[in-house]
Every structure is written in C-alpha cells, then in structure tokens.
VEXBALUM-837667 format. One record per residue (C-alpha): residue in one letter; z, y, x. Coordinates in nm, 3 decimals, m for minus. Layout:
N
lonu: A; w: Z; v: Y; u: X;
...
end
This chain:
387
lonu: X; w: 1.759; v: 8.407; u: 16.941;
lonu: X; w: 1.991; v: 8.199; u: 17.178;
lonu: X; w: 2.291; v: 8.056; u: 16.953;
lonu: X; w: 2.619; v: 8.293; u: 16.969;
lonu: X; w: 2.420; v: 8.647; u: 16.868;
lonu: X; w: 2.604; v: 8.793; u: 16.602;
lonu: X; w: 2.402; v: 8.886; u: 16.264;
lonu: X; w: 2.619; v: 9.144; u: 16.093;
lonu: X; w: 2.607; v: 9.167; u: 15.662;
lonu: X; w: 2.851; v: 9.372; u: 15.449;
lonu: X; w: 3.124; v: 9.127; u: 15.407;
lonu: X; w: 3.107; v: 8.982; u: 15.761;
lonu: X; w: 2.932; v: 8.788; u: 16.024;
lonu: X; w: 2.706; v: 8.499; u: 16.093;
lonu: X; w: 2.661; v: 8.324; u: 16.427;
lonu: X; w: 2.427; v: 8.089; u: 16.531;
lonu: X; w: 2.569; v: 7.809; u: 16.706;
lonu: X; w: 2.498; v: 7.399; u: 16.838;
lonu: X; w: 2.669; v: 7.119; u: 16.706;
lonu: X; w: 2.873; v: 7.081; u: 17.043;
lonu: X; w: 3.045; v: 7.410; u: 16.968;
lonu: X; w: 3.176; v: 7.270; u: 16.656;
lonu: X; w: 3.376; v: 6.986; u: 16.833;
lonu: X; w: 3.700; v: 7.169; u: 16.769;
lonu: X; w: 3.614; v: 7.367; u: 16.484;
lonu: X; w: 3.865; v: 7.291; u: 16.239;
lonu: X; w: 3.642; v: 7.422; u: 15.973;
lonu: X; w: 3.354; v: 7.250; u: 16.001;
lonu: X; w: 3.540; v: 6.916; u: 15.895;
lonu: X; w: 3.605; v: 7.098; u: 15.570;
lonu: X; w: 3.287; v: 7.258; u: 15.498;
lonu: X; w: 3.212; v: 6.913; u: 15.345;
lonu: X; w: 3.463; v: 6.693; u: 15.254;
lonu: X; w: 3.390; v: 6.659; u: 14.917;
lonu: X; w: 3.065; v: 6.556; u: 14.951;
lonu: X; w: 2.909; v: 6.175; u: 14.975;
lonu: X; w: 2.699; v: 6.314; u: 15.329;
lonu: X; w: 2.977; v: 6.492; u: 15.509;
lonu: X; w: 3.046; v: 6.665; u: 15.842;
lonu: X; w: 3.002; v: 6.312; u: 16.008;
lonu: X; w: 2.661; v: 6.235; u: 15.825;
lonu: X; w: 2.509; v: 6.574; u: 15.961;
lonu: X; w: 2.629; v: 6.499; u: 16.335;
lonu: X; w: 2.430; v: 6.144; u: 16.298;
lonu: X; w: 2.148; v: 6.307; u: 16.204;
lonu: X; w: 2.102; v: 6.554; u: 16.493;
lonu: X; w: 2.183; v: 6.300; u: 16.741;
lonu: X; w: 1.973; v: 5.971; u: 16.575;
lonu: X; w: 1.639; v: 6.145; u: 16.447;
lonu: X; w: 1.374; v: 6.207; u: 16.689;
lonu: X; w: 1.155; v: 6.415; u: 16.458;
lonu: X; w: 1.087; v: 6.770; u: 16.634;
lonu: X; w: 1.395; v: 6.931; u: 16.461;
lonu: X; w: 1.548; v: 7.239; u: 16.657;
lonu: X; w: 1.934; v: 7.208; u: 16.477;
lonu: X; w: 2.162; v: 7.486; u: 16.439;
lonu: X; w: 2.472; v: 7.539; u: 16.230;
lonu: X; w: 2.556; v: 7.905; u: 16.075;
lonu: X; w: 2.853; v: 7.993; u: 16.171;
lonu: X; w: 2.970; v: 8.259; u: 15.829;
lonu: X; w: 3.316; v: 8.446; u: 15.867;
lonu: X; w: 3.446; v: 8.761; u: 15.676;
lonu: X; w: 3.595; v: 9.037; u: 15.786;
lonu: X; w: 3.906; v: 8.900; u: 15.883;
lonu: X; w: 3.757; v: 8.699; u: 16.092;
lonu: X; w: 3.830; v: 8.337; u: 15.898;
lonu: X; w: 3.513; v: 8.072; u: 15.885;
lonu: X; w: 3.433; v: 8.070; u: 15.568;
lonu: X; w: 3.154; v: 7.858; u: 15.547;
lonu: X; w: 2.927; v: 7.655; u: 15.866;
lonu: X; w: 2.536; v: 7.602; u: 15.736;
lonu: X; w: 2.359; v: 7.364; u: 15.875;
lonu: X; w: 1.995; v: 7.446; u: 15.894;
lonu: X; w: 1.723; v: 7.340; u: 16.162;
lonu: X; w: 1.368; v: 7.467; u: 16.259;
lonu: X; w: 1.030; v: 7.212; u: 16.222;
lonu: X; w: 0.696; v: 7.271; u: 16.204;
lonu: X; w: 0.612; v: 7.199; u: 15.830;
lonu: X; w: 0.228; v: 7.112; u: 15.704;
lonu: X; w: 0.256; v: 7.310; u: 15.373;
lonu: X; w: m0.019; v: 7.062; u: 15.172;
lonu: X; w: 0.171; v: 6.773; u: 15.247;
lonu: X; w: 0.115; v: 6.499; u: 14.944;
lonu: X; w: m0.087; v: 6.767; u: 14.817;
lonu: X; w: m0.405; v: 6.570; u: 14.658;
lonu: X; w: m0.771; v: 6.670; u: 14.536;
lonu: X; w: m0.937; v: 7.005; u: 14.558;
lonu: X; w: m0.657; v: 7.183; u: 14.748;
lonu: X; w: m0.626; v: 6.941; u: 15.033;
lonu: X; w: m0.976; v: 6.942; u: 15.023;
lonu: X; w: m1.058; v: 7.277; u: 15.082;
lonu: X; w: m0.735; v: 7.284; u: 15.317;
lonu: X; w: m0.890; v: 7.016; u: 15.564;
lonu: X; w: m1.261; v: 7.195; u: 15.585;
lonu: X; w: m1.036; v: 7.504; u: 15.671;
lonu: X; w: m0.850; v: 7.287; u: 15.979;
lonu: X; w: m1.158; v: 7.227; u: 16.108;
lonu: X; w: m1.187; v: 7.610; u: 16.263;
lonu: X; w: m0.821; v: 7.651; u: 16.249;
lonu: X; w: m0.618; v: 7.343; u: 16.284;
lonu: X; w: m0.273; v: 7.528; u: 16.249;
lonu: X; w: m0.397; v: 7.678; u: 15.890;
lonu: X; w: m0.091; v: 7.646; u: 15.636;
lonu: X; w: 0.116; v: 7.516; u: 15.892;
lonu: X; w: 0.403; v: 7.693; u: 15.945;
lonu: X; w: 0.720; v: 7.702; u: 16.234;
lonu: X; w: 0.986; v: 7.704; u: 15.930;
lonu: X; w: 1.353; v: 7.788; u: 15.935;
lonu: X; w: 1.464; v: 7.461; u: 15.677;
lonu: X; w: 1.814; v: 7.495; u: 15.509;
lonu: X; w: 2.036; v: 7.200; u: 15.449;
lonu: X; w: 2.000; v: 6.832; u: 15.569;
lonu: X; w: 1.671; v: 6.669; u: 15.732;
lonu: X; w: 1.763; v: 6.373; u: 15.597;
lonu: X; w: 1.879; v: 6.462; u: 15.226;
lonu: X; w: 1.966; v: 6.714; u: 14.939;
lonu: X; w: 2.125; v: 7.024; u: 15.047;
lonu: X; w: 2.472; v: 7.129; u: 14.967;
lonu: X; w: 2.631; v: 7.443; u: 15.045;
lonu: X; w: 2.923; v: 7.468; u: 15.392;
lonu: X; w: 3.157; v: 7.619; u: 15.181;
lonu: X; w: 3.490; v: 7.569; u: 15.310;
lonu: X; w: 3.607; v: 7.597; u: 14.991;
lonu: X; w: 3.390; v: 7.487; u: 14.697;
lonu: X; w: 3.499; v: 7.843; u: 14.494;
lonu: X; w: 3.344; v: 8.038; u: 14.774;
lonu: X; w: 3.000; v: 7.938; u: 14.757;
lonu: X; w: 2.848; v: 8.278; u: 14.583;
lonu: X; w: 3.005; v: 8.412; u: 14.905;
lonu: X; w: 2.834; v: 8.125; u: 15.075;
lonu: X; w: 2.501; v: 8.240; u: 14.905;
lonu: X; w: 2.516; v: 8.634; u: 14.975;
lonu: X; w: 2.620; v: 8.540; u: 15.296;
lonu: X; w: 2.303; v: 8.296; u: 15.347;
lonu: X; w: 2.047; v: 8.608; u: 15.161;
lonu: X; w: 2.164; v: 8.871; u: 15.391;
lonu: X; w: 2.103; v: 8.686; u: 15.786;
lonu: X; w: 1.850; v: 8.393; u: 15.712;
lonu: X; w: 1.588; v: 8.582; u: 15.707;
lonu: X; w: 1.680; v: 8.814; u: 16.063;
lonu: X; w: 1.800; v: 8.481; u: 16.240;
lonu: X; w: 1.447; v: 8.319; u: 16.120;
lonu: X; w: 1.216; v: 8.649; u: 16.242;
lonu: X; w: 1.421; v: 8.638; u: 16.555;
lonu: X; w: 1.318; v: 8.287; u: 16.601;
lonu: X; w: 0.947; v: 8.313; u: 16.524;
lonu: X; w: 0.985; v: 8.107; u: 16.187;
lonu: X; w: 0.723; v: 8.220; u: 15.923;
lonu: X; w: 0.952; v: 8.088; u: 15.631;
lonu: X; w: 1.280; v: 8.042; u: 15.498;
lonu: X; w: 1.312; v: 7.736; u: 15.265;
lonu: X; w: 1.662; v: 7.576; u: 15.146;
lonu: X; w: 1.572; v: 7.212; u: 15.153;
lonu: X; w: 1.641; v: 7.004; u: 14.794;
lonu: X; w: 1.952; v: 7.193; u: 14.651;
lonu: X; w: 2.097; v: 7.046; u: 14.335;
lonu: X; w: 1.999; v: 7.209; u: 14.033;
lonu: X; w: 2.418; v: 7.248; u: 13.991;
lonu: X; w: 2.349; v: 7.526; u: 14.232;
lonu: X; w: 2.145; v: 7.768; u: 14.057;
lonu: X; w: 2.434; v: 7.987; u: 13.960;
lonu: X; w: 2.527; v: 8.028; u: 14.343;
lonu: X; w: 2.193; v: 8.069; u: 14.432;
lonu: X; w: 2.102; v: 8.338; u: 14.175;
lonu: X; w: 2.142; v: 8.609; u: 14.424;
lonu: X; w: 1.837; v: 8.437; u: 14.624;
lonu: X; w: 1.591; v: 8.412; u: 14.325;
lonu: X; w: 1.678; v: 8.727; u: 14.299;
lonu: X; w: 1.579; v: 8.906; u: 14.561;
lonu: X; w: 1.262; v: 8.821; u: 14.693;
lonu: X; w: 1.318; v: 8.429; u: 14.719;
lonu: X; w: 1.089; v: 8.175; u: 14.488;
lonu: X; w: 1.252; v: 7.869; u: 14.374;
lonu: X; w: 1.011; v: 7.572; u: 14.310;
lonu: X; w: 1.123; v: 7.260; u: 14.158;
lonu: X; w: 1.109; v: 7.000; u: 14.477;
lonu: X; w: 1.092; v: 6.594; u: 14.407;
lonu: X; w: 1.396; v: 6.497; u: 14.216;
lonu: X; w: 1.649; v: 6.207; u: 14.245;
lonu: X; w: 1.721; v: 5.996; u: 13.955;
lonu: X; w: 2.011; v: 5.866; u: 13.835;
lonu: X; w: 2.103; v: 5.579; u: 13.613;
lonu: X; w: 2.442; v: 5.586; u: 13.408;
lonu: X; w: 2.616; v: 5.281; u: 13.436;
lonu: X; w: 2.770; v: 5.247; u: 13.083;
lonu: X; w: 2.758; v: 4.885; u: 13.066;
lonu: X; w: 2.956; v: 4.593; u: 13.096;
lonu: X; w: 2.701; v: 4.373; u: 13.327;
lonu: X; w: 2.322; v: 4.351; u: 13.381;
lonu: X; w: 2.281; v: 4.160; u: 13.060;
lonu: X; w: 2.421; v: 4.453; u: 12.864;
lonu: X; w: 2.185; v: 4.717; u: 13.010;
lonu: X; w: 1.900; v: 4.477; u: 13.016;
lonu: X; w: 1.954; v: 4.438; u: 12.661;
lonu: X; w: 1.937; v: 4.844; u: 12.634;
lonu: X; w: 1.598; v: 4.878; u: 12.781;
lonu: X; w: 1.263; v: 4.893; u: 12.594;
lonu: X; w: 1.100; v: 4.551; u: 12.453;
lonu: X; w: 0.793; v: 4.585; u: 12.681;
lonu: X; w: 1.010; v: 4.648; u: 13.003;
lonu: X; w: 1.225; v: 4.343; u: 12.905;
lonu: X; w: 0.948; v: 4.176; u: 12.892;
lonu: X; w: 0.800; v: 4.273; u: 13.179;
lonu: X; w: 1.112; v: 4.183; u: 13.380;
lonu: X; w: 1.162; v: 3.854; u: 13.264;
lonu: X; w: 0.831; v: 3.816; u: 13.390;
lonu: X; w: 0.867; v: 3.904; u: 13.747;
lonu: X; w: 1.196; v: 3.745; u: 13.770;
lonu: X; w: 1.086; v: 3.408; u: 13.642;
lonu: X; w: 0.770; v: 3.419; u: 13.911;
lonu: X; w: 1.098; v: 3.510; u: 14.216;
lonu: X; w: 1.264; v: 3.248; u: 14.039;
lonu: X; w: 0.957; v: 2.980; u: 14.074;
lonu: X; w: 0.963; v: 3.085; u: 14.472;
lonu: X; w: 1.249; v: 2.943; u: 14.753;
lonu: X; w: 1.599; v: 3.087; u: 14.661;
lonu: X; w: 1.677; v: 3.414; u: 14.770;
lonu: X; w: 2.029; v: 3.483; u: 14.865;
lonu: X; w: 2.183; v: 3.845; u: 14.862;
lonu: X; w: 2.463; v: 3.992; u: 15.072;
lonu: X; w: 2.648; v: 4.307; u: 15.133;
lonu: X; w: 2.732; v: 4.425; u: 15.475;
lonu: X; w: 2.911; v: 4.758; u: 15.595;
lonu: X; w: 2.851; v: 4.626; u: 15.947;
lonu: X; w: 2.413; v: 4.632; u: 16.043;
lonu: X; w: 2.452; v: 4.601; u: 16.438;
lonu: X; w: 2.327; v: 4.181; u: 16.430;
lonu: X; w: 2.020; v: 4.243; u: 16.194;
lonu: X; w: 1.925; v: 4.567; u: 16.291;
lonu: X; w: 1.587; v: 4.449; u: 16.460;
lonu: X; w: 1.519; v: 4.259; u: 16.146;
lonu: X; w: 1.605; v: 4.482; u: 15.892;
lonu: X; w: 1.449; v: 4.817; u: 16.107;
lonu: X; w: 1.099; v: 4.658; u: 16.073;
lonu: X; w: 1.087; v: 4.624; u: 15.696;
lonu: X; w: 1.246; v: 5.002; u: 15.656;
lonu: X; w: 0.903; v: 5.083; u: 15.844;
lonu: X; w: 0.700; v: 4.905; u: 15.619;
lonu: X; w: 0.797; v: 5.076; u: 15.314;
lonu: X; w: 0.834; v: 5.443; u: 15.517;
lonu: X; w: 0.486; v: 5.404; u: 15.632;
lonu: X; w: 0.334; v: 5.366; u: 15.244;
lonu: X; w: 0.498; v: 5.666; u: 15.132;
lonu: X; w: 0.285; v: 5.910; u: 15.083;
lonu: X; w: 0.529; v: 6.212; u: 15.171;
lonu: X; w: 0.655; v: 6.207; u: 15.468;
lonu: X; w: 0.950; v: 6.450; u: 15.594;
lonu: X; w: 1.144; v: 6.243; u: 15.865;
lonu: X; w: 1.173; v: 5.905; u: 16.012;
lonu: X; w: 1.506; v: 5.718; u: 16.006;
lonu: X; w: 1.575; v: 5.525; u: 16.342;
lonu: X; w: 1.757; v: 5.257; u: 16.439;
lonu: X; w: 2.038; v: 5.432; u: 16.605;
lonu: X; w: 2.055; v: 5.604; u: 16.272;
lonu: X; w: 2.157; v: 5.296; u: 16.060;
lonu: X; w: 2.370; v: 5.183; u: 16.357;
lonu: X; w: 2.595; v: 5.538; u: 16.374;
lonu: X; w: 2.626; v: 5.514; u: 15.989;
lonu: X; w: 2.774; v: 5.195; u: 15.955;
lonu: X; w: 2.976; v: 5.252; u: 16.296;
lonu: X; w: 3.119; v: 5.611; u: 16.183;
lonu: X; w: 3.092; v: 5.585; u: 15.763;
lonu: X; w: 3.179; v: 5.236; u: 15.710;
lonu: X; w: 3.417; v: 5.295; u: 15.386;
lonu: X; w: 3.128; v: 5.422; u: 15.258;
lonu: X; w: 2.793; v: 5.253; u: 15.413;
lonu: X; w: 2.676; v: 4.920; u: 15.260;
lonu: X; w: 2.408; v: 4.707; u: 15.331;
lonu: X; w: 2.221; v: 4.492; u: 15.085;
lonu: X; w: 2.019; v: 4.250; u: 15.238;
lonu: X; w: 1.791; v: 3.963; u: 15.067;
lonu: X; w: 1.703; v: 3.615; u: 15.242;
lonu: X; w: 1.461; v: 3.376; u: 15.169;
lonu: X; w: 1.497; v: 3.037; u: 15.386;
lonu: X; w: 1.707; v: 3.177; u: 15.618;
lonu: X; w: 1.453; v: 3.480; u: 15.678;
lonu: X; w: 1.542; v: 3.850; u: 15.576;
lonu: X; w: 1.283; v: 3.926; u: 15.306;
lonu: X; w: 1.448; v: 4.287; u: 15.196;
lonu: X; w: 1.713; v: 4.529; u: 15.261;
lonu: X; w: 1.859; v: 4.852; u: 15.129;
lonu: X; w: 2.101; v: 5.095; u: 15.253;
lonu: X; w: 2.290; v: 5.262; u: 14.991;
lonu: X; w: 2.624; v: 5.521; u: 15.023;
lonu: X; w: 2.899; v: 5.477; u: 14.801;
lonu: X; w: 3.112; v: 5.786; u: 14.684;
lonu: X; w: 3.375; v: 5.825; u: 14.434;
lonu: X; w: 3.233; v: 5.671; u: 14.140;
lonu: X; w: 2.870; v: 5.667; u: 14.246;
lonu: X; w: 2.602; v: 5.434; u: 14.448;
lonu: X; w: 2.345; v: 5.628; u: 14.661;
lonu: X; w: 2.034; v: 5.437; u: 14.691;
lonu: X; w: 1.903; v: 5.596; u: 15.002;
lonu: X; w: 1.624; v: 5.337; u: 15.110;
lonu: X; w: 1.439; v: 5.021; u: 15.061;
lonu: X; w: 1.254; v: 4.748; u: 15.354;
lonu: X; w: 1.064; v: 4.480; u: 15.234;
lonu: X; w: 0.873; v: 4.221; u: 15.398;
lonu: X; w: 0.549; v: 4.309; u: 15.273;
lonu: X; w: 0.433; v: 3.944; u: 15.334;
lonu: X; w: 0.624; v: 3.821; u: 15.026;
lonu: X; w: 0.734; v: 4.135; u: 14.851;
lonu: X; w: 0.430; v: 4.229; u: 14.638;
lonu: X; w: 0.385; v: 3.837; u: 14.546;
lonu: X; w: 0.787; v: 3.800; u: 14.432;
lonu: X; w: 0.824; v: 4.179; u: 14.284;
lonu: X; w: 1.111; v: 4.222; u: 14.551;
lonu: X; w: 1.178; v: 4.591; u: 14.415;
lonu: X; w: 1.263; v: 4.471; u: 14.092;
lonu: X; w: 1.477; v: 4.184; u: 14.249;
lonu: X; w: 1.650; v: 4.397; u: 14.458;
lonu: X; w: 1.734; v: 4.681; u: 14.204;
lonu: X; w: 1.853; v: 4.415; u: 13.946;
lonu: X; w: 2.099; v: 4.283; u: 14.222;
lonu: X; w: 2.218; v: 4.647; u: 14.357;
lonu: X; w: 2.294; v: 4.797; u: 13.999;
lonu: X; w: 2.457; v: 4.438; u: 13.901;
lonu: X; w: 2.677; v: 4.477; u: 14.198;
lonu: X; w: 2.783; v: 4.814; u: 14.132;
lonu: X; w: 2.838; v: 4.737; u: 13.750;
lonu: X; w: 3.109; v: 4.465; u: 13.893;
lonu: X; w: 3.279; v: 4.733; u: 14.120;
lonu: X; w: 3.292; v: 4.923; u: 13.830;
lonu: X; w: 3.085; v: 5.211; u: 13.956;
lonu: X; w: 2.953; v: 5.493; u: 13.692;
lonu: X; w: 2.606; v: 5.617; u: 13.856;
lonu: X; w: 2.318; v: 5.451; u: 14.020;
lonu: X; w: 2.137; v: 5.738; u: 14.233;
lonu: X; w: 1.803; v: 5.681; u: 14.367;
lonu: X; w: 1.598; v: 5.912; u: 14.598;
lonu: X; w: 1.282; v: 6.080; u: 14.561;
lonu: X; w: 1.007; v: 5.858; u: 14.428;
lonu: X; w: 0.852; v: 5.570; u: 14.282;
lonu: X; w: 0.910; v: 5.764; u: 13.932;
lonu: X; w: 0.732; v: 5.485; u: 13.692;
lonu: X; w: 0.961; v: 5.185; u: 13.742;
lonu: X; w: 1.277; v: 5.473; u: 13.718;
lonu: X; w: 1.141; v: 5.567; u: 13.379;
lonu: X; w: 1.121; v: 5.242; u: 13.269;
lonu: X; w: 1.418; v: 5.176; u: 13.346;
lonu: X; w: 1.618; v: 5.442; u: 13.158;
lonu: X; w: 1.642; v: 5.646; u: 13.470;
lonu: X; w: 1.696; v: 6.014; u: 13.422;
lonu: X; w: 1.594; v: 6.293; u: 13.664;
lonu: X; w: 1.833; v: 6.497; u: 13.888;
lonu: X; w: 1.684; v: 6.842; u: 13.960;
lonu: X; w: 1.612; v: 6.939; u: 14.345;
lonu: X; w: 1.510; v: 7.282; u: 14.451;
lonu: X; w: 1.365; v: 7.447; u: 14.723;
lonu: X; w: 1.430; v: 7.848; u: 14.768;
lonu: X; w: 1.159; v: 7.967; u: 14.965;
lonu: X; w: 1.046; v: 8.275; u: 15.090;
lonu: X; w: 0.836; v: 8.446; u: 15.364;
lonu: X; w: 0.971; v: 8.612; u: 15.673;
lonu: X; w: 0.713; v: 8.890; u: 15.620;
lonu: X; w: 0.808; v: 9.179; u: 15.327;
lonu: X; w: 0.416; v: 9.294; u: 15.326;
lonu: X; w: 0.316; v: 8.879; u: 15.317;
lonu: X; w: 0.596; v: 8.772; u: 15.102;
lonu: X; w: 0.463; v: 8.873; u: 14.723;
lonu: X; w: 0.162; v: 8.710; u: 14.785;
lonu: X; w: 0.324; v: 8.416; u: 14.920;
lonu: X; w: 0.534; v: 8.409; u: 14.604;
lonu: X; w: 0.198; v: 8.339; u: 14.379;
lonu: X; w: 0.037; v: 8.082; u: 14.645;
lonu: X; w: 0.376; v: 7.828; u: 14.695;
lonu: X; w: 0.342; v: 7.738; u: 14.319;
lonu: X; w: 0.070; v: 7.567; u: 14.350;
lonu: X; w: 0.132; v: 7.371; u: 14.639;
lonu: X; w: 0.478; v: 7.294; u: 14.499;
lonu: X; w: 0.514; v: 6.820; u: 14.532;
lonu: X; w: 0.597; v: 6.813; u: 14.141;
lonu: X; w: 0.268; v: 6.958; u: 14.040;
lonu: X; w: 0.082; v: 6.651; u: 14.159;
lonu: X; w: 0.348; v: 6.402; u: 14.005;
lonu: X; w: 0.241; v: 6.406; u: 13.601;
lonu: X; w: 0.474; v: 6.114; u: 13.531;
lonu: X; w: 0.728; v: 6.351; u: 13.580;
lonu: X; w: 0.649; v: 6.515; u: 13.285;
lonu: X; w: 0.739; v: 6.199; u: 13.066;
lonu: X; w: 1.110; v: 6.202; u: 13.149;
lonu: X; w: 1.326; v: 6.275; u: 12.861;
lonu: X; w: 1.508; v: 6.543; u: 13.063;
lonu: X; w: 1.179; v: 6.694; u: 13.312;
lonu: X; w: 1.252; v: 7.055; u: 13.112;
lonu: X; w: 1.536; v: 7.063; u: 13.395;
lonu: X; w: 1.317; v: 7.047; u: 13.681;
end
C-alpha cells in the first residue's frame, strides 16, 4: 500500500505517509513534546539505523479534517523465538531445517525501533481517540502490506486504560522486558548506599576496593561525542554483541545526530584509565529523570575492575548532585537492578494476527513465547505483579 491511501474508520481517516512529508507538518512537532524521545529522536532513528526497517508514520485526522494524532510505526522481519531458550527453540530450529522462514514473520511494529512506545497524540487527552483510531486501520494498512502481525512495541503499562479498546477486541497483550527505575530519594551515594541490603554493601565495597587497587579512573560528562566517537562506538559493540536479545543496532551516526540535534538533553559519561577510554554510557535527561539508554566497556579490563558497578555508582551519584528524582535503566541485566533497590517499569506489547480465522489460535501460542517467561528473576521484584 504506497503511503497517501486513505483508510477510512468512523470518526475519521488515517494516511500512511514518509517522514519527508512531515517536514512542514505542524503537528507532528506536537505529537510528542512531552515526551523524553520526541519528534526529533524518531527522525534520527529512521535516518541513523541500518536495520531492515520499512518506516512509516500514521497520519490520524477526524472528521473535520484536523491531525489529531501522527503514529510512527515501521515494518521488519521479526524471528518470533528470539531469546527464547530450551525445548521451544529447540524444537523451533529442527523445524528451520525444512522451513527456514518457520515463526518468522514480515510484522507491522508500532512505536519506536529504538525504545518504549508512546502514543502521537497531539494532545495527551486524546489518546483513547488515538487508540480507536490505531484498532480500526492497523490491521487493513498491515494486510495491505503483506505483514502477518500487528504488535505495538513496549508501551508503558500507564497506557493500559487507552489501550483497553485493543485488548479488547481481538488483540493479546503480553508483558514485554521491562525498564527499571531507581527513586532517587537521597541526599548522595553514601545515603543510598547506606539503604541497600548488608550483603550488597558488602559486595560493593568489594568490587570498588579491587577498581580502587587498579590505575585511577577518571569520569567525565560530555553532551558533545563527535572526537571519541571511534573510541567509544567500539565498546557500545562489545556489550551489544553479548546481549542475548537483539532488536536493533545503534550506529555511529546515531550517537553523532543525538548529541548534534538533542544536546540539552544528551549526555555522555565516559570512564578513562591512563589516558585510555575504558567505558561509556549514553544516558537522556528529561524533566526530573536520567535515562540510562546504554553501556560500552572495554571488555579487556571491565570484567577484572567490575566497570558496571563503577560506572552505575558514578552515573546515579551524578544525578543525585543535579538533583534528579529517577534513575531509568533499559531492558536487562535484572540481578544487579534488584540488588540494587531497582523497581520494575511495566512494558507491553499488543499483538495480534492479521488473519481473523489464524488469530484465536495465535492468541494461545504468543504466551508462551512471550521474553518474560524465560526471565525467573523477574519474579523476585517486589513490584513483578505489575508486569
């Protein structure tokens, strides 16, 4: 379906439609401003990520003719077992063997490829508008398109009440790998040290003391990247290429548009040890908040001088100074985050098939291959009912 078709729905249109015709769309600079990842965020992503994404932006307008919303959304092919471990993949791979393309799908993904998903609401009281809107033409503009699936990509669990109207009719929502988040009621690191359990205390002061044994390592905080980028880019490779789910690949134009068009709100963190850039993480700050949004580490030093550890102690010390009131991390590396008083922040994924005859017994299969299943330390948060 080439962008600019028209899907009709009761109270108005949707149009399909590229990222160039939004240059002069007043609208789309409002669909999020009030959120940390705004209009600019989504046009770095489309232009920086080479990872087989096929962006479009839903264009939503009533009757009247006003935009009331602009959704971005973007087709990939998605391997449905991803971080799926044991029996399942098991079976899964024998399968692949006869048909490679078995449980991998062309999928119609809702939100941001490189994020949680928020709704293009112009205005934030519109977004059950935003929702029926979304219910009514996803699916036609995803048949049209030859996408086998529907899936909004890691909405905030503050978005259930919008989304209502999807779990309602015909859609499954699935709990997908949550954020955490870390208050930050204290004074200074020694205050919320002082709050944590007496084995993690102890376990810090170990690590720390063996980082302290090694050469000094120096910290700074950049909004500007552009000098260390092929230092830093390495190390954010590193760390990518250990994860065991993997959705999309930051790049180094990425980091470079960020700091270039978000720079009241990019900042760099980056660790040196004799001169030599050990670490680095890229973190967002909005409002009151710090977004952790990813980690490098020179892998030659990092296990030996518990860099993570290091580096977290000196991002959430830094933010306690600025006075900041959340830590936010991304999906994760859960058992550190529980240790460290972390608690979880719901993400959901609303999926559903394309096909009405394949769709109910879709619904009973996606369960299972749902990430948190295959995560059990999730279970030993204090607030996991959530999820």
């Amino acid at each position: 379906m080439p962008p600019g078709d028209m899907i009709p729905f009761p109270e108005g249109t949707a149009r399909a439609v590229t990222l160039s015709d939004l240059q002069n769309c007043g609208a789309w600079k409002q669909a999020f401003q009030n959120q940390c990842k705004d209009y600019r965020y989504y046009e770095i992503v489309e232009e920086t990520l080479q990872c087989g994404f096929e962006h479009y932006y839903l264009l939503l307008e009533d009757n009247s003719g006003n935009v009331r919303a602009i959704q971005p959304m973007f087709f990939v092919r998605q391997n449905l077992v991803e971080g799926v471990p044991g029996k399942i993949r098991s079976v899964v791979d024998v399968i692949r063997k006869i048909f490679p393309r078995f449980l991998t799908m062309r999928v119609l993904m809702v939100g941001c490829a490189a994020g949680k998903g928020d709704l293009g609401a112009c205005d934030e009281k519109e977004e059950a508008w935003v929702a029926n809107a979304l219910r009514t033409s996803l699916q036609t503009f995803a048949r049209q398109n030859k996408a086998s699936l529907v899936v909004l990509k890691d909405f905030p669990a503050t978005y259930r009440s919008a989304l209502e109207t999807l779990y309602s009719n015909d859609y499954v929502r699935i709990p997908s790998m949550p954020m955490t988040r870390l208050p930050l009621r204290y004074e200074d690191w020694d205050e919320y040290f002082r709050s944590l359990s007496k084995a993690t205390r102890k376990d810090l002061r170990r690590k720390f003391r063996k980082a302290g044994r090694a050469a000094k390592i120096e910290m700074e905080v950049l909004s500007e990247i552009a000098p260390f980028i092929d230092e830093i880019y390495p190390l954010y490779l590193a760390v990518h290429e250990r994860s065991p789910l993997k959705f999309e690949t930051l790049t180094k134009d990425y980091f470079l548009a960020v700091a270039d068009r978000m720079p009241e709100r990019a900042r760099f963190f980056i660790w040196r040890q004799s001169g030599k850039i050990v670490a680095f993480s890229f973190c967002l700050i909005c409002g009151e908040a710090i977004y952790d949004e990813c980690i490098g580490l020179d892998y030659s030093v990092a296990l030996d001088l518990h860099l993570y550890f290091y580096t977290l102690r000196d991002i959430i010390s830094w933010a306690l100074q600025q006075r900041l009131k959340y830590y936010y991390s991304n999906p994760l590396n859960y058992e550190p985050k529980l240790h460290l008083d972390c608690e979880l922040v719901p993400l959901d994924l609303y999926v559903r098939h394309t096909s009405a005859l394949l769709n109910p017994i879709f619904r009973r299969v996606i369960g299972y291959l749902g990430p948190t299943r295959h995560e059990p330390i999730l279970k030993r948060f204090p607030n996991a009912d959530q999820l």
